[in-house]
C-alpha positions as a Markdown table, in Angstrom:
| # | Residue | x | y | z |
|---|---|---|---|---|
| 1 | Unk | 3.8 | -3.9 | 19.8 |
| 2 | Unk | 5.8 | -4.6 | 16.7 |
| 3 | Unk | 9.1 | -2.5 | 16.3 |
| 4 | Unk | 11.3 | -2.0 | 13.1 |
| 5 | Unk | 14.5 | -4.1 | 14.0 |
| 6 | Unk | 17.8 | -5.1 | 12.4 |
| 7 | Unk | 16.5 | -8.2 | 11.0 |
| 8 | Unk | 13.8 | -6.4 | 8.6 |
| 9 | Unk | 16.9 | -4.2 | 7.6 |
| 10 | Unk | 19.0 | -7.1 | 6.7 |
| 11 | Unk | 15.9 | -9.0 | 5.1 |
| 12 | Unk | 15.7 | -5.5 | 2.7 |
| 13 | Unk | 19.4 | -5.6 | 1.9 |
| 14 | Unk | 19.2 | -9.6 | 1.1 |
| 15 | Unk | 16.1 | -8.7 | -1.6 |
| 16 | Unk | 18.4 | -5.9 | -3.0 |
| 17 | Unk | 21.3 | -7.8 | -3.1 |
| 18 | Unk | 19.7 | -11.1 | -5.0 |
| 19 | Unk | 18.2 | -8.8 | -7.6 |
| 20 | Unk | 21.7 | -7.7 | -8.2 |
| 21 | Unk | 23.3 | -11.3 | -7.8 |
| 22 | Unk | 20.9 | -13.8 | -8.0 |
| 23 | Unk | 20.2 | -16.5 | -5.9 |
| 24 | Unk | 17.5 | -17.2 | -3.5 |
| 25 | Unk | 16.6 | -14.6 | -0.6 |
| 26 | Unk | 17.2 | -16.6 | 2.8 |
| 27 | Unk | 13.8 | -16.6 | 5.3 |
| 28 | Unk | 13.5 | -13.5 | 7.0 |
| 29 | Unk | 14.2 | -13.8 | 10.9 |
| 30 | Unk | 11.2 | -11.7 | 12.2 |
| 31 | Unk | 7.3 | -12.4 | 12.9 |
| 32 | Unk | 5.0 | -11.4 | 10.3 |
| 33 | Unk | 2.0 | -9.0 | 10.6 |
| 34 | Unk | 0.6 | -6.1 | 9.0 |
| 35 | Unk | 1.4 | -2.7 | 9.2 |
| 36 | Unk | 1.9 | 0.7 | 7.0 |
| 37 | Unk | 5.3 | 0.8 | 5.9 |
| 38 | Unk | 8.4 | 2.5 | 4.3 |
| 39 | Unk | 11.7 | 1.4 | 3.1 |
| 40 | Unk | 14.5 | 4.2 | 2.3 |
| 41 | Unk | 17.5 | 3.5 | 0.9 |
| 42 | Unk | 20.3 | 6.6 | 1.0 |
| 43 | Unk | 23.8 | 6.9 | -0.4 |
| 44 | Unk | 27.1 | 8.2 | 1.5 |
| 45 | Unk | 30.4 | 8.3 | -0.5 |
| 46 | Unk | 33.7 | 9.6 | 1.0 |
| 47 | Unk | 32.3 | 10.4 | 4.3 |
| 48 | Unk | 29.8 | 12.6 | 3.2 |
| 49 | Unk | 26.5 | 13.1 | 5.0 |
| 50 | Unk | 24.2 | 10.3 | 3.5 |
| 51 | Unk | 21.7 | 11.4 | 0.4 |
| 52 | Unk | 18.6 | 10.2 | -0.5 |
| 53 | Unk | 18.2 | 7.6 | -3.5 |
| 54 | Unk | 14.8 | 6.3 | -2.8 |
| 55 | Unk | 11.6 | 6.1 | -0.2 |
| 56 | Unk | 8.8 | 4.5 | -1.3 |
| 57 | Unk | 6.1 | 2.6 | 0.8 |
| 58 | Unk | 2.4 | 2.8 | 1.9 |
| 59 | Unk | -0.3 | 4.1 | 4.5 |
| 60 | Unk | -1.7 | 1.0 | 4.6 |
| 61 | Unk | -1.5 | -1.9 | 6.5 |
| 62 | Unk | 0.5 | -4.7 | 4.5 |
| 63 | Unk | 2.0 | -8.1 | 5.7 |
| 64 | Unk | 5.5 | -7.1 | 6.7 |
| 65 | Unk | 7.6 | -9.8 | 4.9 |
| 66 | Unk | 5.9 | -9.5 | 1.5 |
| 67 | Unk | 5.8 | -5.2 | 2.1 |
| 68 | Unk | 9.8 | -5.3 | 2.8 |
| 69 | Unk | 10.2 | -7.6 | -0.2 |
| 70 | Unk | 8.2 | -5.2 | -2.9 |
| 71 | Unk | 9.1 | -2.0 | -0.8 |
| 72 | Unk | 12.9 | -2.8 | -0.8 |
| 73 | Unk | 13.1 | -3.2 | -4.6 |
| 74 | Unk | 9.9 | -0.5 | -5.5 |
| 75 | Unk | 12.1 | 2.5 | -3.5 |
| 76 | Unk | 15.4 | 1.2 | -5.1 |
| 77 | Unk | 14.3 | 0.8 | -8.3 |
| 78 | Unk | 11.1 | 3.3 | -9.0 |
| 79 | Unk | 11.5 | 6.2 | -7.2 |
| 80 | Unk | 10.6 | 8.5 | -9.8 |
| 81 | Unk | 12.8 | 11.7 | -8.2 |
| 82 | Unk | 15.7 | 9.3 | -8.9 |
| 83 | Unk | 17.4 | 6.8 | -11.4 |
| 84 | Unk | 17.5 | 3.4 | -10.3 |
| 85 | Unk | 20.0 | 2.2 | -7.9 |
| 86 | Unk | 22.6 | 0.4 | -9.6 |
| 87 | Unk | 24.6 | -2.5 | -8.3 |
| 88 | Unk | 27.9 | -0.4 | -8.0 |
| 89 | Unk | 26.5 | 1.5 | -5.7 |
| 90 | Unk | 25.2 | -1.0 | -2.9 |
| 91 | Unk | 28.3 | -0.3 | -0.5 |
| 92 | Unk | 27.5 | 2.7 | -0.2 |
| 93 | Unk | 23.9 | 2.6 | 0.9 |
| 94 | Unk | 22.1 | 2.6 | 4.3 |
| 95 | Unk | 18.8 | 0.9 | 4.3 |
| 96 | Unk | 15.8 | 2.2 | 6.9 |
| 97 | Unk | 12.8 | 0.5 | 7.7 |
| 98 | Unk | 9.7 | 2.4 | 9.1 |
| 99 | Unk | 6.7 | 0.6 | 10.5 |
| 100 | Unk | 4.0 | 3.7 | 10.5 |
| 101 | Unk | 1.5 | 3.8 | 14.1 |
| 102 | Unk | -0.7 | 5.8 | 15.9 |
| 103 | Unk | -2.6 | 7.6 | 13.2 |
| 104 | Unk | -4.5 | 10.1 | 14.6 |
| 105 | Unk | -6.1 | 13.4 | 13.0 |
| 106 | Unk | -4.7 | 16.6 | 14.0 |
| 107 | Unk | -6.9 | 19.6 | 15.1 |
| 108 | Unk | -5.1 | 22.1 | 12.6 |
| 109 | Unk | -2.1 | 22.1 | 10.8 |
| 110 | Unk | 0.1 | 23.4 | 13.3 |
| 111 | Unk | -1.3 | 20.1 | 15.6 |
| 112 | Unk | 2.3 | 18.0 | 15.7 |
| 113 | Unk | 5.6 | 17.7 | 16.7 |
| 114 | Unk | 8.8 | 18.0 | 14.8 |
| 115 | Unk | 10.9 | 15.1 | 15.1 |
| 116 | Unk | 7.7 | 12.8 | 16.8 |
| 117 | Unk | 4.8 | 12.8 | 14.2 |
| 118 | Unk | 4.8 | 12.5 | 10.7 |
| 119 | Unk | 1.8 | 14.0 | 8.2 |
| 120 | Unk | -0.4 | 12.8 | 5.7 |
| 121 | Unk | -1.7 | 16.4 | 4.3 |
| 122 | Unk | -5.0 | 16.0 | 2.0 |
| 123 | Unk | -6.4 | 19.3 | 0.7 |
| 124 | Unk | -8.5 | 21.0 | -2.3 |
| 125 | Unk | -6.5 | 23.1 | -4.2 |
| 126 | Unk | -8.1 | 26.3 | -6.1 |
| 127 | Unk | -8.5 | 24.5 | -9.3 |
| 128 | Unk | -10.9 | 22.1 | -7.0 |
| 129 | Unk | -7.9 | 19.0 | -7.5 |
| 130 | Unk | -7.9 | 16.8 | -4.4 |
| 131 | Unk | -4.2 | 16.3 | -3.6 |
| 132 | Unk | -2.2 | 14.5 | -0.7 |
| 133 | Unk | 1.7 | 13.8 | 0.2 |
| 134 | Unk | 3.2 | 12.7 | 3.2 |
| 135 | Unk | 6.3 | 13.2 | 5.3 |
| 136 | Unk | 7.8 | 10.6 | 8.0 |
| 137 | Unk | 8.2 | 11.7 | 11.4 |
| 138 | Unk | 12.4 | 12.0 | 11.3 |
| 139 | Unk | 12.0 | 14.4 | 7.5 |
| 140 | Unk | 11.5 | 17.5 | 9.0 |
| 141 | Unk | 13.9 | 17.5 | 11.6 |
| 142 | Unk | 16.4 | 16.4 | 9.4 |
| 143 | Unk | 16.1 | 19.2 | 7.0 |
| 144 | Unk | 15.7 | 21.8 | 10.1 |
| 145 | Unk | 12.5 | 22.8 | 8.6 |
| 146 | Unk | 9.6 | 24.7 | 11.1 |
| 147 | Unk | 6.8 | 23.7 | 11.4 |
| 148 | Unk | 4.7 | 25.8 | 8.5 |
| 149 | Unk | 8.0 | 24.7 | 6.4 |
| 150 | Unk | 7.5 | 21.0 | 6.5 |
| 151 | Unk | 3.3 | 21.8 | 5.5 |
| 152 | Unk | 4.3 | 24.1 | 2.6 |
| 153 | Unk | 6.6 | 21.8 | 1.5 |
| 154 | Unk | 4.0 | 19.3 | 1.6 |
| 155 | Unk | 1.9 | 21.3 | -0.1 |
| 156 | Unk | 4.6 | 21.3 | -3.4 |
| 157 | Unk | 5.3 | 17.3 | -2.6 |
| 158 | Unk | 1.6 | 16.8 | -3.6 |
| 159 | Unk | 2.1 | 18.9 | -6.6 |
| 160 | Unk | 0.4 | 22.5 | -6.2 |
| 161 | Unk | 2.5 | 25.2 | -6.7 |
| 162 | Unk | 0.4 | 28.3 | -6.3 |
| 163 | Unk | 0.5 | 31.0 | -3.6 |
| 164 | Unk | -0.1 | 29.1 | -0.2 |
| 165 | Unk | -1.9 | 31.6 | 1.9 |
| 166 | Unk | -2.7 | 31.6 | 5.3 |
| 167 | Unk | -6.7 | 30.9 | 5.4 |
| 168 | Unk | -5.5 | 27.9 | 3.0 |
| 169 | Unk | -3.6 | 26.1 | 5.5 |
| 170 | Unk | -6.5 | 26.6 | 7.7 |
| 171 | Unk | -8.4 | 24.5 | 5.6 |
| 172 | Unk | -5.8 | 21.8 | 5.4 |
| 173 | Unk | -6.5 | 17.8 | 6.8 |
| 174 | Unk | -3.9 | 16.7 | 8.9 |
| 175 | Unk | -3.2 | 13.0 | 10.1 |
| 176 | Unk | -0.1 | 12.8 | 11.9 |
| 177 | Unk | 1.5 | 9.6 | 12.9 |
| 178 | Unk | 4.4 | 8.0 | 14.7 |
| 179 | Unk | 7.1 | 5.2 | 13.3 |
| 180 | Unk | 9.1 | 2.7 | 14.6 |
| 181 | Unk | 12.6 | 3.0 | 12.9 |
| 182 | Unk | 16.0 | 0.9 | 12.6 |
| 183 | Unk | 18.7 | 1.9 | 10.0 |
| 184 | Unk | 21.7 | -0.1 | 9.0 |
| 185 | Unk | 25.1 | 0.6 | 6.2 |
| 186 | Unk | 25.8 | -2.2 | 4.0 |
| 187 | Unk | 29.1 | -2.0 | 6.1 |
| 188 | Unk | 27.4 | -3.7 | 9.2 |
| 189 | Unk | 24.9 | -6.2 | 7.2 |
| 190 | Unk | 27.9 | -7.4 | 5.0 |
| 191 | Unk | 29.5 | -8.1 | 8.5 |
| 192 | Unk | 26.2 | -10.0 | 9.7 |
| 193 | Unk | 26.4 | -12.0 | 6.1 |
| 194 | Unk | 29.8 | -13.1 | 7.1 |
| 195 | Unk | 28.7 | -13.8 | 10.5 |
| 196 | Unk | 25.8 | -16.1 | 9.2 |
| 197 | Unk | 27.6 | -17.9 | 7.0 |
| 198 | Unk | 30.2 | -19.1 | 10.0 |
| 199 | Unk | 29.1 | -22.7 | 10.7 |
| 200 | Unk | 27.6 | -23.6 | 13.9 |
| 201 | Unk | 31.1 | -25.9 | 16.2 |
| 202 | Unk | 29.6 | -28.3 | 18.1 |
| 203 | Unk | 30.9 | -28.2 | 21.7 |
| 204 | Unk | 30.4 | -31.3 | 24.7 |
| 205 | Unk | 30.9 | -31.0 | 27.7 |
């Protein structure tokens, strides 16, 4: 079993930081394979609990080098909720990695656990629109949402905005899903740039 580890972070930060500066991104130090992924990059200035400035990845499987490479720049760059991440601000983002698993559908909406599974809600609305959004596993405890919180918010993430009504959540498809996480500050990768760049002393004994 694959898990999200520092080295996909710091490969995520290295594609960030050559768009900005140019250069050549160095070889990723982790094993490829496929897997649904996310990257999320958020901002903390002065100490301040950190904010969101972009999460963008997919539900399906994709080789993990070339997903971090196009999912580090597509969730800095193209959020839509946001404007692009600017070079100023790189030291004062955190970058996660999410490798998605254990898709599974749920038996009714109410069928997961906060803080363990994330969603991917697919429903008909009244005007007969198919619509879908998705939250990771860590978004609804970290906005202390309950349980029919995190689906109604859903429901406005995918775009309806009418009166959600009990028998309609009924209806609702859930798949819930787990993730494999690692986050990092620019703080600690600058400190394993520095640390890479330290040649190798020979030593005999």
């Amino acid at each position: 079993m694959v898990s999200a580890s520092k080295e996909m972070v710091i490969y995520c930060f290295d594609t960030l930081s050559v768009h900005f500066n140019g250069g050549t991104i160095p070889p990723p130090a982790f094993d490829d394979g496929e897997f649904p992924l996310f990257v999320t990059w958020k901002k903390a200035v002065n100490g301040g609990e950190p904010r969101l400035r972009g999460c963008i990845g997919t539900l399906e499987p994709r080789p993990l080098i070339t997903g971090f490479k196009d999912y580090a720049l597509t969730s800095a760059l193209r959020d839509r909720r946001f404007p692009p991440i600017q070079a100023k601000e790189i030291q004062y983002l955190e970058c996660t990695v999410s490798l998605l698993t254990s898709f599974e559908r749920a038996a009714h909406y109410l069928d997961w656990e906060i803080g363990k599974h994330g969603m991917i809600l697919e429903f008909t609305d009244p005007d007969n629109y198919r619509r879908s959004a998705t939250y990771l596993p860590e978004i609804a405890a970290q906005e202390g949402w309950t349980k029919i919180e995190t689906v109604d918010s859903l429901v406005r993430k995918a775009g309806y905005f009418g009166p959600i009504s009990e028998s309609m959540r009924k209806r609702f498809n859930i798949t819930r899903y787990q993730s494999s996480l690692y986050t990092m500050h620019y703080g600690d990768y600058v400190a394993h740039i520095k640390r890479r760049m330290v040649p190798l002393v020979e030593v005999r004994c």
